[in-house]
C-alpha positions as MATLAB code, in Angstrom:
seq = 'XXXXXXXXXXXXXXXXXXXXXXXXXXXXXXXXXXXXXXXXXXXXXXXXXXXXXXXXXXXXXXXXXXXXXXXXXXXXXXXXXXXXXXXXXXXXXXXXXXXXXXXXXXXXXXXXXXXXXXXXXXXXXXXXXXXXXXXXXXXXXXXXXXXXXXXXXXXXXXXXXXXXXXXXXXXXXXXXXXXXX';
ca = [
      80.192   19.535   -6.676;
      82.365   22.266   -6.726;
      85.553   22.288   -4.122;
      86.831   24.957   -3.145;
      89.416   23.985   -0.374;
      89.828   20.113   -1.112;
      88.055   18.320    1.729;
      87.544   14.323    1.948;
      84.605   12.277    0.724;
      83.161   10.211    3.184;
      82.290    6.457    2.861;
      80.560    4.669    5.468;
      83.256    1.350    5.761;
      81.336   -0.535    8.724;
      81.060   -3.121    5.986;
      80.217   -3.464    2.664;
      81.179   -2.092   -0.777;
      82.921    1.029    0.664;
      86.451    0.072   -0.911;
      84.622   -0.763   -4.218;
      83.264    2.807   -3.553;
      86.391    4.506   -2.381;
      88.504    3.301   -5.450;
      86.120    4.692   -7.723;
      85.873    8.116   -6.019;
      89.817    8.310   -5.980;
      89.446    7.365   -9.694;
      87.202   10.351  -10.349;
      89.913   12.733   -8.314;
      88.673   12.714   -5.130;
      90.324   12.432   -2.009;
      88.629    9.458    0.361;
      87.930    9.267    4.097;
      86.470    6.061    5.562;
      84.059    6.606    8.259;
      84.024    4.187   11.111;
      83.310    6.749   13.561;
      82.290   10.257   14.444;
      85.834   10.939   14.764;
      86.012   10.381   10.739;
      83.302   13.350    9.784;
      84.668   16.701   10.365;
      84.643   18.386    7.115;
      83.281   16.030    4.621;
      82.092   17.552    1.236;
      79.964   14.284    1.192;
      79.236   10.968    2.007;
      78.572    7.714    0.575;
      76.679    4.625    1.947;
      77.580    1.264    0.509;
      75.697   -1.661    0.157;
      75.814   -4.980    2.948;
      72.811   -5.755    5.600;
      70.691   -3.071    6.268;
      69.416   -4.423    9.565;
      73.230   -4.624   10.738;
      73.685   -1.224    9.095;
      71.121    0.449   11.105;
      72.561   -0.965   14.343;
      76.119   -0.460   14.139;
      75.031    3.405   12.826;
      73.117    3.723   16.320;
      76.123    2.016   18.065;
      78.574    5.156   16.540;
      76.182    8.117   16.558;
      76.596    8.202   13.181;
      72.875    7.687   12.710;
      72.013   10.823   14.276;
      75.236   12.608   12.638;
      73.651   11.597    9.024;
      70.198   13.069    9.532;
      71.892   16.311   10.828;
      74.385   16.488    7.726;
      71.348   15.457    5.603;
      69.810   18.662    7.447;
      72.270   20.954    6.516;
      72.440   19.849    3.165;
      75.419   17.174    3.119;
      75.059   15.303   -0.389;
      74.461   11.661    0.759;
      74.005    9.103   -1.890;
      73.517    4.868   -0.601;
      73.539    1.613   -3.027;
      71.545   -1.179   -2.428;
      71.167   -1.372    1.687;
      72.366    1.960    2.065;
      69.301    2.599    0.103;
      67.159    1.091    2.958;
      68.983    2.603    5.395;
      68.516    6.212    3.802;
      64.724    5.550    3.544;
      64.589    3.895    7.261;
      66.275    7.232    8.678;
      63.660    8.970    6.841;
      65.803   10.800    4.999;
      64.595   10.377    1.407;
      60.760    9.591    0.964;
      60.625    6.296   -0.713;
      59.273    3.120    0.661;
      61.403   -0.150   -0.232;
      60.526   -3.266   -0.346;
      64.488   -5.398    1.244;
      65.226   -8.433   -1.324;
      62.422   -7.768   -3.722;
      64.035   -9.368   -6.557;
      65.074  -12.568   -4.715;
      67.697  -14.072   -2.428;
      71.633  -13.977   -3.518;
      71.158  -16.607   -5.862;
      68.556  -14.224   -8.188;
      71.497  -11.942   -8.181;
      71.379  -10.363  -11.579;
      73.274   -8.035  -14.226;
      70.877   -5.507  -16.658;
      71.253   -2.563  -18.645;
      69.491    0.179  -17.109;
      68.307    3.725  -18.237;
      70.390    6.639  -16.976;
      69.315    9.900  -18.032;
      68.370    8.086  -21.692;
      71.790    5.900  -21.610;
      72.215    2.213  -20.970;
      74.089    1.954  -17.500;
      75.279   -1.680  -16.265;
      73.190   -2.467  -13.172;
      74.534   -4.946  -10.750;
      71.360   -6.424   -8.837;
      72.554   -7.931   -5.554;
      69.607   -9.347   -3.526;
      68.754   -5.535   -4.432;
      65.657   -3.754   -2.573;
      63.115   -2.131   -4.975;
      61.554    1.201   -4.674;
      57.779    0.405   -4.273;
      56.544    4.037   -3.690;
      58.483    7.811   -4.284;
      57.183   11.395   -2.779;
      56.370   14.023   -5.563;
      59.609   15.583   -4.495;
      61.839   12.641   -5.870;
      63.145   12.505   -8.881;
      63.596    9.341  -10.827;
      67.450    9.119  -12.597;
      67.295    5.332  -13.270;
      64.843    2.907  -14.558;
      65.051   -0.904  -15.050;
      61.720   -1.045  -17.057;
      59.286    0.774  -15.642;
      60.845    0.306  -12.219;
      62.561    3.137  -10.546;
      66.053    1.674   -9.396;
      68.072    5.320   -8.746;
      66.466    8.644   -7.183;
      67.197   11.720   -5.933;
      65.579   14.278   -3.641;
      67.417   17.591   -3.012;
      70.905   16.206   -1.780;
      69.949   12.417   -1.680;
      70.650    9.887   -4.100;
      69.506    6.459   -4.090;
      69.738    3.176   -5.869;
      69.063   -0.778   -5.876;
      71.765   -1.327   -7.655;
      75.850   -1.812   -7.302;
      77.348    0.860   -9.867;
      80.693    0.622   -8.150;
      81.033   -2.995   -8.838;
      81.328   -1.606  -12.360;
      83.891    0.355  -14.158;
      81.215    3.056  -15.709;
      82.253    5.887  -13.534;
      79.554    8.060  -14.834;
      76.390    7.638  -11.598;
      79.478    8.568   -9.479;
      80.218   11.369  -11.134;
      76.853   12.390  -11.667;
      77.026   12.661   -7.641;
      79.905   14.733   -7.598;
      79.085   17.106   -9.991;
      75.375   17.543   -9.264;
      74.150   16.131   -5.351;
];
């Protein structure tokens, strides 16, 4: 992502990952904005959804507006990328066509730790009762594997994953983002 006049990354903070998120964005050079309302959006040059509850997720997103603000932004082209429930919540506002299946590989206690292809390199996946992507449209494309099971996407400006990359300190799906959502 090219920018021209520095403007802020957004990353969703209603709960979640999004410092985990926010520390590796500043680590990449990017200045951070955390969005806890719609008073936090003007002029983002993206956006980033963290992982936590989806079902709490979607609520407190209704509560702010922000639901409505992300499909818009989606709309206009905003690149939007979500981990783990912010996965969900992605596919939920319709906004990537996948269907997810919440918890597939187990309950917190099944929480797991697995290399993973990215584009033909091992990246360290960080399963946390992580939803699995049980269907994709012909417009998404598959970045990440675990197996034979697609675990990060992307269609046009929206990126995907089951999987906590920012729990890491491989920088490299975040940049990825950056440079090409």
């Amino acid at each position: 992502m090219s920018l021209e006049s520095p403007r802020a990354v957004g990353i969703l903070a209603l709960q979640g990952s999004f410092e985990e998120h926010a520390k590796m964005i500043r680590a990449l050079g990017y200045e951070v904005r955390l969005v806890r309302s719609m008073a936090d959006t003007a002029d983002l040059s993206a956006c980033i959804l963290p992982g936590g509850e989806s079902t709490t997720l979607m609520k407190l997103l209704a509560e702010t507006g922000l639901d409505e603000w992300l499909k818009k932004s989606a709309q206009n082209g905003l690149p939007i990328y979500g981990t783990c429930a912010g996965m969900i919540v992605l596919a939920k506002l319709g906004l990537i066509e996948i269907d997810v299946d919440r918890n597939a590989y187990g309950p917190q206690l099944h929480s797991f730790e697995t290399d993973v292809d990215f584009l033909g390199k091992p990246f360290p996946g960080i399963f946390i009762r992580a939803p699995k992507i049980i269907k994709i449209g012909s417009m998404v494309d598959i970045l990440s594997k675990d197996g034979k099971t697609p675990v990060l996407v992307r269609e046009k400006n929206i990126m995907a994953g089951s999987f906590h990359p920012e729990l890491t300190t491989d920088s490299r799906i975040h940049a990825y983002f950056m440079d090409n959502v």
